[in-house]
VEXTIPA-917590 format. One line per field, with one value per residue: residue number from 1; x, y, z of N, C-alpha, C in turn. Coordinates in pm, whole numbers, plus 32768, in hexadecimal, padded with zeros to 4 digits. Atoms other than C-alpha are relative to their C-alpha. Layout:
! VEXTIPA-917590
seq NUM,... .
n_u X,... .
n_v Y,... .
n_w Z,... .
ca_u X,... .
ca_v Y,... .
ca_w Z,... .
c_u X,... .
c_v Y,... .
c_w Z,... .
! end
This chain:
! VEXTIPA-917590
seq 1,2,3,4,5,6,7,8,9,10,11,12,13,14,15,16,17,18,19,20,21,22,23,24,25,26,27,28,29,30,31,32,33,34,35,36,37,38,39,40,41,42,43,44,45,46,47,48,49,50,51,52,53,54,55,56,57,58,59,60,61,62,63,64,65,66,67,68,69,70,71,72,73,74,75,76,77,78,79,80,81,82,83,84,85,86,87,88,89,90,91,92,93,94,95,96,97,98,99,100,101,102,103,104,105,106,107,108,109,110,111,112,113,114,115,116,117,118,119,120,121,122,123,124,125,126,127,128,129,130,131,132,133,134,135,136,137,138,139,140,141,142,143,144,145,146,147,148,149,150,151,152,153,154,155,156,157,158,159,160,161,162,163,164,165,166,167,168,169,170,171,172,173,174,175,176,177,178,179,180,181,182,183,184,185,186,187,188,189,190,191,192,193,194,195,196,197,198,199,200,201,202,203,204,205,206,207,208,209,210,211,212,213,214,215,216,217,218,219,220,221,222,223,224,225,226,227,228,229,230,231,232,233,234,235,236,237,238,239,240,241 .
n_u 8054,7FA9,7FA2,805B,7FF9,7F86,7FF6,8071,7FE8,7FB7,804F,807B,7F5C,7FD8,8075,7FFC,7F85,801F,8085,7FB7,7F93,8045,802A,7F6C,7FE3,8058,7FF9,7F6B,7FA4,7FE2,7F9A,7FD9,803E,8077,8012,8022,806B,803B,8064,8078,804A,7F94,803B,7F91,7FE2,7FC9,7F70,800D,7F88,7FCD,8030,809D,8020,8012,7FBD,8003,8038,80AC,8000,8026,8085,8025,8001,80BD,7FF0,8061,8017,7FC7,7FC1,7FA9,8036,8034,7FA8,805A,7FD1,7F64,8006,7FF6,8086,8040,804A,8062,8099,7FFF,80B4,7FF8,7FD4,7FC2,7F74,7FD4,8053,7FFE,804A,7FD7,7F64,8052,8006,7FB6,7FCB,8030,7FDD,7F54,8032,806D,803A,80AA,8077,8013,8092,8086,8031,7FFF,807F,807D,800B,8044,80C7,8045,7FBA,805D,8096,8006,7FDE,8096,808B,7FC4,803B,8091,8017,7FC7,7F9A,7F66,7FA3,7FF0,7FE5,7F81,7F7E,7FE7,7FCF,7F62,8041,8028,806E,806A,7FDA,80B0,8077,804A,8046,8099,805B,8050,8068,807D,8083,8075,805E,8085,7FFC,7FD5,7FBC,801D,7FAA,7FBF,7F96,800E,7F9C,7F8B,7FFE,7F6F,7F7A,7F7B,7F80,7FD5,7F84,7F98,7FB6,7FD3,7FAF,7FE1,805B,8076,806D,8075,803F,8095,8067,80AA,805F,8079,8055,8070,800C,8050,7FC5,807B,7FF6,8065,7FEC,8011,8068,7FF3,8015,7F9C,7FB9,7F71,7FCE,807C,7FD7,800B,7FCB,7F74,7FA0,7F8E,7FBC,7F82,7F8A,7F93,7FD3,7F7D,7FDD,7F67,7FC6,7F68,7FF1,7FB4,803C,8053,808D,8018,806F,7FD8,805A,8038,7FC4,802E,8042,8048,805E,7FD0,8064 .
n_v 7F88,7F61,7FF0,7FED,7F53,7FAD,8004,7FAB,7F7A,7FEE,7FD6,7F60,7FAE,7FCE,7FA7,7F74,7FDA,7FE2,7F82,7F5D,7FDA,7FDE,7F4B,7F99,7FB4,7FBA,7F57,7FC5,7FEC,7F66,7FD7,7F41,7FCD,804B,7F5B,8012,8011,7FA5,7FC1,801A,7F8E,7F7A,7FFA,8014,7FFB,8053,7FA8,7FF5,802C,7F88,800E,7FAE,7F5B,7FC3,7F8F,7F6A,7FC2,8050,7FEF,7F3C,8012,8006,7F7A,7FD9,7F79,7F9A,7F78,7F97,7F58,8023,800D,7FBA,7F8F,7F6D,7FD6,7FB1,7F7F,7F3E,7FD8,7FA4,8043,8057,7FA3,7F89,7FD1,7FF3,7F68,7FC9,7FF4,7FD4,7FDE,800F,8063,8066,800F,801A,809A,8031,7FF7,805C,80B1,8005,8049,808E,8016,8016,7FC2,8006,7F9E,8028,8029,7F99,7FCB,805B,7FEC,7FA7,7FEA,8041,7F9C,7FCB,7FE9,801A,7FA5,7FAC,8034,8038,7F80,7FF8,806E,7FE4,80C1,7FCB,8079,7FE6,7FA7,7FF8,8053,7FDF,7F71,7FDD,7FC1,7F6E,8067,8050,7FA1,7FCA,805F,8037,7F91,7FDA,806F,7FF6,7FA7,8051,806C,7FC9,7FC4,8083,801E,803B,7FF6,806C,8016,8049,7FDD,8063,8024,7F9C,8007,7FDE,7FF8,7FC4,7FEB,7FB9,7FD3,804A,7FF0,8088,7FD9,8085,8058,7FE5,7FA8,7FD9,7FC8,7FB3,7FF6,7FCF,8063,7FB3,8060,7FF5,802F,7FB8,7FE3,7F8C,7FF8,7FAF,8008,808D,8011,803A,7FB3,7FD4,7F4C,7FD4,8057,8052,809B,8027,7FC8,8018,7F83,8020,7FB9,7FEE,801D,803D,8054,8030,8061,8024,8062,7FE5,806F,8068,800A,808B,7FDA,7FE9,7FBC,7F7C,7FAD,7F3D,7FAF,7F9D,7FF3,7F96,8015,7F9C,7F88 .
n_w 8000,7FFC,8074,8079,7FFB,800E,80B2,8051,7FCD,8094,8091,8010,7FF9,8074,802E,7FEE,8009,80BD,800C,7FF3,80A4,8068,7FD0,7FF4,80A0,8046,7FCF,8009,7F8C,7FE3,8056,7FA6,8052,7FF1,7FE7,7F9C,802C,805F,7F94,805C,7FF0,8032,8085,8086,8091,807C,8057,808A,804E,805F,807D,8003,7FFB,807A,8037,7FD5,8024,7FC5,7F82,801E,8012,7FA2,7F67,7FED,7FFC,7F9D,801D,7FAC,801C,803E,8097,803E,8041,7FE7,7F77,8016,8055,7F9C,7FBD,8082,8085,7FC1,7FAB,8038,7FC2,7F72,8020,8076,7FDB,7FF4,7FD2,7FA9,7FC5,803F,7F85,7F86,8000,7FEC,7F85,7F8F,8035,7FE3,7F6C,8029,8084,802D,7FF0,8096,7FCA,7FF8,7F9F,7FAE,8048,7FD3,7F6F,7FDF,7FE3,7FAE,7F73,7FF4,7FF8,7F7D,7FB8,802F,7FC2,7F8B,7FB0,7FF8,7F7F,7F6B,7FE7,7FF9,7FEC,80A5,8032,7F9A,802F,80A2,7FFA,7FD0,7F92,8017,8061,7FD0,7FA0,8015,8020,7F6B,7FB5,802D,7FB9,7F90,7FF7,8027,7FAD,7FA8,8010,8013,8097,8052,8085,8045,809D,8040,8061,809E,805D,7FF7,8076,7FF8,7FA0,802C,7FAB,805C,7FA7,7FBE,7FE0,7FEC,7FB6,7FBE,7FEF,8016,807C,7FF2,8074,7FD2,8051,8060,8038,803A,7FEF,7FBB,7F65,7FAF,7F90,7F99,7F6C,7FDC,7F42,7F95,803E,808D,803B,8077,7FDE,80AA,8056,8036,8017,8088,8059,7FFA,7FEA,8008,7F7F,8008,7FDC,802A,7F7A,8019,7FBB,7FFE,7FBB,7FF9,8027,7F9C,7F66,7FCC,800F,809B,7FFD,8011,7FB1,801F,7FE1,805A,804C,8023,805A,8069,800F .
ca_u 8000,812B,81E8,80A3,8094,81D1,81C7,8085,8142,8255,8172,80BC,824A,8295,8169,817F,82F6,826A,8162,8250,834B,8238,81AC,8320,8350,81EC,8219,8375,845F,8486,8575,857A,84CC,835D,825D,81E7,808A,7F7D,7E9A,7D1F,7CC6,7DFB,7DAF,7E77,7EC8,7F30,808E,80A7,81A4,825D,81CD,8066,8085,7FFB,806F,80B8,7FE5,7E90,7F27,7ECB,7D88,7D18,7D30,7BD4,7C03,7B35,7A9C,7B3F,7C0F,7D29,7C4F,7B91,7C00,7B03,7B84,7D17,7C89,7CEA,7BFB,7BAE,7B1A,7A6A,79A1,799C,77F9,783F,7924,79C9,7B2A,7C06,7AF1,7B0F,7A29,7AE9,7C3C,7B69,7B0A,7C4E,7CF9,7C08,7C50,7DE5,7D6A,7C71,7C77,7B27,7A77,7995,7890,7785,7771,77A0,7694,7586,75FB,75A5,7457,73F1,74AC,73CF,7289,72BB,733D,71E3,70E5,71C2,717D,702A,6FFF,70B7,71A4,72D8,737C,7389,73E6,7516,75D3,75BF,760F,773A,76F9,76C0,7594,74FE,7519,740F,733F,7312,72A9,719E,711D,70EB,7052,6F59,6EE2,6EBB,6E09,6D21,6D56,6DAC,6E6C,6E3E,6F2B,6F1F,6FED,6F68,70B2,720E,722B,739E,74EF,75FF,774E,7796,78F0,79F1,7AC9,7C0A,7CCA,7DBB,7D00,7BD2,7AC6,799C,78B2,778C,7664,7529,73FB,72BF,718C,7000,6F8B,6E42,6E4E,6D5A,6D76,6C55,6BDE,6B73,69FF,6A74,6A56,6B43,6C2D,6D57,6D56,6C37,6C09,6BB5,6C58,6DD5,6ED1,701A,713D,728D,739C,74EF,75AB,7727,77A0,7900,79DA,7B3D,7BCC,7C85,7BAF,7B24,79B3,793A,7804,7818,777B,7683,772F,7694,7563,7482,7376,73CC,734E .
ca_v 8000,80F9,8099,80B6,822C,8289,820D,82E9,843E,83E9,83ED,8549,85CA,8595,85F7,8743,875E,873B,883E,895D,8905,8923,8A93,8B1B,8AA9,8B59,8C99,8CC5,8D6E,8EE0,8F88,9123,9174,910C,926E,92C9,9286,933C,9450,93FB,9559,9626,96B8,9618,9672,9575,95F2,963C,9595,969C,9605,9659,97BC,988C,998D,9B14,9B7F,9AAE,9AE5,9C67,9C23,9B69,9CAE,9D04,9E9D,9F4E,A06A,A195,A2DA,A218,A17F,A288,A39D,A497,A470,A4E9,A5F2,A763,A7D7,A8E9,A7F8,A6FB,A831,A92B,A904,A971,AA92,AB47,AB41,ABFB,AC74,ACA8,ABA8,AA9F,AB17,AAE8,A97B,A92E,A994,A8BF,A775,A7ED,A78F,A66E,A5D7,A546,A644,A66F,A7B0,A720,A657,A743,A7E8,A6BF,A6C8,A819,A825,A71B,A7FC,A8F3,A865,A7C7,A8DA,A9B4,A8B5,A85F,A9A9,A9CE,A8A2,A936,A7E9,A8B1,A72E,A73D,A895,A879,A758,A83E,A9A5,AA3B,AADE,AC51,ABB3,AAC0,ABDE,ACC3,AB9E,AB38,AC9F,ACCF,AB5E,ABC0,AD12,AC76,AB56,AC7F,AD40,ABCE,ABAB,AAAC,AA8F,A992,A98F,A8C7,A8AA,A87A,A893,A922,A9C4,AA2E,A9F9,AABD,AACF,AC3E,AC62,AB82,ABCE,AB1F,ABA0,AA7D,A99C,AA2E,AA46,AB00,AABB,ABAA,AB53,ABF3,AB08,AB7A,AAAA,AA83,AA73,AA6B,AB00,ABA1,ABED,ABD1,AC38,AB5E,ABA1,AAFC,AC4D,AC9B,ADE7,AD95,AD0B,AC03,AAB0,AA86,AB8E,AB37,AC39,AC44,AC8E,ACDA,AC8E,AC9C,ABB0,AB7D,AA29,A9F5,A8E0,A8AD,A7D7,A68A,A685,A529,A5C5,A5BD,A6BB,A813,A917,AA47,AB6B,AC7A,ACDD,ADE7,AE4A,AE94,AFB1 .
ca_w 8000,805B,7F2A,7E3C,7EEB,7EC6,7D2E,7D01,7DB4,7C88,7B95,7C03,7C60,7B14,7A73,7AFD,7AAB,792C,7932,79DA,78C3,77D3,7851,7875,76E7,767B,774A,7735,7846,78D1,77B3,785B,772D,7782,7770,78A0,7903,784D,791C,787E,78CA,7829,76AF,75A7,7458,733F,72BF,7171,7082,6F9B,6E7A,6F03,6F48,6E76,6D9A,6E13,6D5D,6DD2,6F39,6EE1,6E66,6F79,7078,7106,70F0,7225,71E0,7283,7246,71A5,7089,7022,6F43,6FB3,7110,70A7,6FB4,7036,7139,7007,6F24,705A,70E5,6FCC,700B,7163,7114,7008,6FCC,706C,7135,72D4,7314,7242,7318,742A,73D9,7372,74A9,7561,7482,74C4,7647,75EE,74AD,74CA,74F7,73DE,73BD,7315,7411,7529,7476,74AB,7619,7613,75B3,766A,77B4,773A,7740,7885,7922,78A6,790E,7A4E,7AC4,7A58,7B64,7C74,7C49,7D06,7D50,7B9D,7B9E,7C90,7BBA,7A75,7AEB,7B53,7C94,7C5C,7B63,7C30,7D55,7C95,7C16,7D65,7DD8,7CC0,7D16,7E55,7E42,7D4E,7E5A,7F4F,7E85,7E5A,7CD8,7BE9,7AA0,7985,782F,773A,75FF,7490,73E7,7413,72BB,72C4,7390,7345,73AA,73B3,74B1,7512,760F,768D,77C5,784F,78E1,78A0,7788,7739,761C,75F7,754B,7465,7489,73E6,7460,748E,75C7,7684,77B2,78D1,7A33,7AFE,7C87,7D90,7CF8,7BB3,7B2A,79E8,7A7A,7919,77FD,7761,775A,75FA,753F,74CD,7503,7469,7554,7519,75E6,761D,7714,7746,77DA,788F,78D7,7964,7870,78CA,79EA,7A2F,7A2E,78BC,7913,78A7,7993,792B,797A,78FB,7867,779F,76D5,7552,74EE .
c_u 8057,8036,7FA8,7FE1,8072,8024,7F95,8039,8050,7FDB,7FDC,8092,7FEE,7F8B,8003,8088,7FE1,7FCB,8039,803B,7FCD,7FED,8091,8006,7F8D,800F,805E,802F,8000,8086,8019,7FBD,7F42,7FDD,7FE0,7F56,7F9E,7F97,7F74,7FBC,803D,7FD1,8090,7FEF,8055,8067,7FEE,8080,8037,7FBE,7F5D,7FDD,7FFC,802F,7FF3,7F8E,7F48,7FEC,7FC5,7F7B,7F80,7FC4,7FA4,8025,7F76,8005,8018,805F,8073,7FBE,7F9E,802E,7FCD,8041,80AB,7FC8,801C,7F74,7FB6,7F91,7FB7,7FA3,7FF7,7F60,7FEF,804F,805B,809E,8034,7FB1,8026,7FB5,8044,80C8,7FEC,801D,807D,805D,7F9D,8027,80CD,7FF4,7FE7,7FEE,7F73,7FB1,7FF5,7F77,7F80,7FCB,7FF8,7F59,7F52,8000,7FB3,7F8C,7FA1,8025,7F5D,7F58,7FC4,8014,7F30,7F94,804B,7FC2,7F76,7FAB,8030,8061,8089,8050,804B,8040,80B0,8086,8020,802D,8060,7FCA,7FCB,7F63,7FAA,7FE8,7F3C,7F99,7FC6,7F9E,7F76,7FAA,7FB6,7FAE,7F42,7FAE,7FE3,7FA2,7F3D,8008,8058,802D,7FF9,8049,803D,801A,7F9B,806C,807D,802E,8079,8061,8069,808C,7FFA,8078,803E,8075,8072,805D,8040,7FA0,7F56,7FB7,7F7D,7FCC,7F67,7FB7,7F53,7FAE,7F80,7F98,7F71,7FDF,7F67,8014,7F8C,8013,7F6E,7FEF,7FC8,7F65,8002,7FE7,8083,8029,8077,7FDA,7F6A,8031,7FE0,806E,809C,8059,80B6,8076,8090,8054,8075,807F,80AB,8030,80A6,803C,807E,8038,80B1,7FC2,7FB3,7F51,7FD5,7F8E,802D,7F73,7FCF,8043,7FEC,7F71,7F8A,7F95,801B,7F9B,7FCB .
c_v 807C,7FF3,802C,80CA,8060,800F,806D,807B,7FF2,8039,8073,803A,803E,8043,809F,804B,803F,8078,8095,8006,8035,807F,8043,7FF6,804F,8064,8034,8025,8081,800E,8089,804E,7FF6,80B8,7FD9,7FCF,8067,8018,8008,808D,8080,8011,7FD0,801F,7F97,8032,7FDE,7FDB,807E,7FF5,7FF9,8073,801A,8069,8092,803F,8013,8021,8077,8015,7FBB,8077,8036,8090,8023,8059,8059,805D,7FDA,7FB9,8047,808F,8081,802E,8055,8077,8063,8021,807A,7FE4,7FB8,8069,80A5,8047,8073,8094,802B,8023,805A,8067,7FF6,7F99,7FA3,8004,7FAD,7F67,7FAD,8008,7FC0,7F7D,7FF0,7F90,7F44,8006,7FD6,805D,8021,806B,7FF0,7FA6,8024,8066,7FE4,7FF5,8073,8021,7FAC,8045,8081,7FEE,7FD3,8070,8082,7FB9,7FC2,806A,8035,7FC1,8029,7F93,8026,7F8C,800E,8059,8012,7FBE,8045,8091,800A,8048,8071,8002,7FCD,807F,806C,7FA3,7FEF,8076,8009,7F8A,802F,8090,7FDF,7FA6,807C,8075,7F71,7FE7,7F85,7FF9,7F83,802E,7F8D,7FF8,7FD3,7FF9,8061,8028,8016,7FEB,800D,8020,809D,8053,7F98,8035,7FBE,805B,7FA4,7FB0,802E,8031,800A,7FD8,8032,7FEB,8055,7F79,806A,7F81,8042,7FAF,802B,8004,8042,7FE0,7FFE,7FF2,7F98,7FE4,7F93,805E,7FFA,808E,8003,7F95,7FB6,7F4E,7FDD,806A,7FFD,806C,7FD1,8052,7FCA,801E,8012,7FB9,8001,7F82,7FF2,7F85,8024,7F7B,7FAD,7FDE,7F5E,8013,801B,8076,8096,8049,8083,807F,8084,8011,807E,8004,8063,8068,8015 .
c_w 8000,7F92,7F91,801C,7FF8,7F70,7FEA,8003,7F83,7FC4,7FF8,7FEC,7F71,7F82,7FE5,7FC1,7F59,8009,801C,7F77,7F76,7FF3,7FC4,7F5B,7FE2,8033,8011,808E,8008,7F95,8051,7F6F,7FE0,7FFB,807F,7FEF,7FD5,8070,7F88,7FF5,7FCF,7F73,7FD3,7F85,7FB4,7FD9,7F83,7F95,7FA3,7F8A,8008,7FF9,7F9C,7FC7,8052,7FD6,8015,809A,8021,7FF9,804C,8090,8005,801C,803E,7FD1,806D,7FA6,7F60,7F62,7FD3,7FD8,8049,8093,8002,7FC5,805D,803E,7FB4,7FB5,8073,7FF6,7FB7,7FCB,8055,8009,7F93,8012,802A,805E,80AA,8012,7FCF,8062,805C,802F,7FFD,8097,808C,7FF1,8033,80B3,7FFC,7F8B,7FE7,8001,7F80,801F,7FE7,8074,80B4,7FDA,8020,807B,8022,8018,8081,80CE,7FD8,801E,8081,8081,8018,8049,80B5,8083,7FFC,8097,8092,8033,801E,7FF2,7F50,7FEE,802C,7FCB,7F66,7FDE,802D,80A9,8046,7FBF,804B,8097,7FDC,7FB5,807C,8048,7FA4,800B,8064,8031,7F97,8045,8061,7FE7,7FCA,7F82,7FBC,7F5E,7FB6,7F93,7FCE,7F81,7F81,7FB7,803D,7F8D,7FB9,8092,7FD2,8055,7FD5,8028,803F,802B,805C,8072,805A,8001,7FD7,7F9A,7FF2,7F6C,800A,7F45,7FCA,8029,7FDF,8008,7FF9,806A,8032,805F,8032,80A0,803F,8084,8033,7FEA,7F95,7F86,7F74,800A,7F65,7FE2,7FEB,8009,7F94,7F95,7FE5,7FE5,7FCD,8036,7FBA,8058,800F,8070,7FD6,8083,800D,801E,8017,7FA6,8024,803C,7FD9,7FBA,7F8D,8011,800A,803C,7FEA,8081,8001,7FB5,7FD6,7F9B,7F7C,7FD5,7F77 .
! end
């Protein structure tokens, strides 16, 4: 019985002896050239043989071109020819502008322009409302100073104000000024507007509520430029004559 268990352990011995020997030839031996192991979560790229890459010239044609300053012509042109709508050559107002773009190249007046109006019409019906919180983030502080006073002699005389806009029919640049840090541009608008005040009756003391009145304007907005704060603050304002 011990000798028949001691022939069977042989047999497995050697058995097993085969089977390593086998493995070791199919999987070979540590060389120092093995890769390392592979992270399932890193990005890989396929390398490219020399004789895949493609020509210079396709590599070129490939290039997704963003739109911005650098690919568009209109944007290099002389600030003469961009905004020669806006002002006439050689014109103070066209100094003006340029010596604001010298500062900030982006800045752009038509679109300063559309800020504007929309400054203006908020500003108009802001105050109609008595909405000082509104009036406070858009004036300068000399500005919001007497807005606030004729607000408030209007609630204690008991009256209310209502304006509202049918069109802004013009906005004109018609002064740009540039002192260091600081520039002014003053604008023309030419609008209709209804408008009427009335007392604590609901009487009508100015103005109508149907009939449209056209009102002329002329506002100048400053900023310090550089400044962080993109919002240009009314500074100024009168009635053209």
């Amino acid at each position: 019985m011990q000798n028949s268990f001691d022939m069977t352990t042989l047999v497995f011995l050697a058995l097993a002896v085969f089977v390593a020997w086998k493995l070791r030839s199919v999987l070979g031996q540590k060389t120092g050239s093995e890769q390392p192991p592979t992270d399932p979560f890193s990005r890989r790229e396929t390398p490219i043989r020399p004789d895949q890459a493609a020509p210079a010239d396709a590599r070129r044609d490939n290039v997704i071109r963003l739109p911005g300053a650098a690919n568009d012509p209109a944007a290099t042109a002389p600030v003469a020819e961009r905004f020669k709508d806006i002002a006439p050559e050689g014109s103070p107002i066209l100094a003006g502008i340029e010596a604001i773009i010298k500062q900030e190249p982006g800045f752009d007046p038509r679109e300063f322009l559309g800020g504007a109006k929309a400054a203006y019409e908020t500003i108009v019906t802001a105050f109609a409302r008595g909405d000082r919180k509104m009036l406070k983030g858009l004036l300068a502080k000399e500005v919001y100073e007497g807005f606030e006073q004729a607000i408030t002699e209007r609630e204690k005389r008991g009256e209310k104000a209502e304006s509202s806009f049918v069109s802004i029919d013009k906005a004109d640049i018609v002064a740009v000024d540039v002192k260091g840090k600081t520039a002014q541009v003053t604008i023309a608008f030419v609008s209709q507007l209804i408008s009427v005040t009335r007392d604590a009756q609901g009487n009508v003391v100015d103005g109508s509520a149907e009939a449209v009145s056209e009102v002329n304007d002329i506002w100048t907005f400053s900023r310090q430029l550089g400044s962080r704060d993109p919002n240009w603050l009314l500074v100024a304002t009168e009635s053209a004559a």
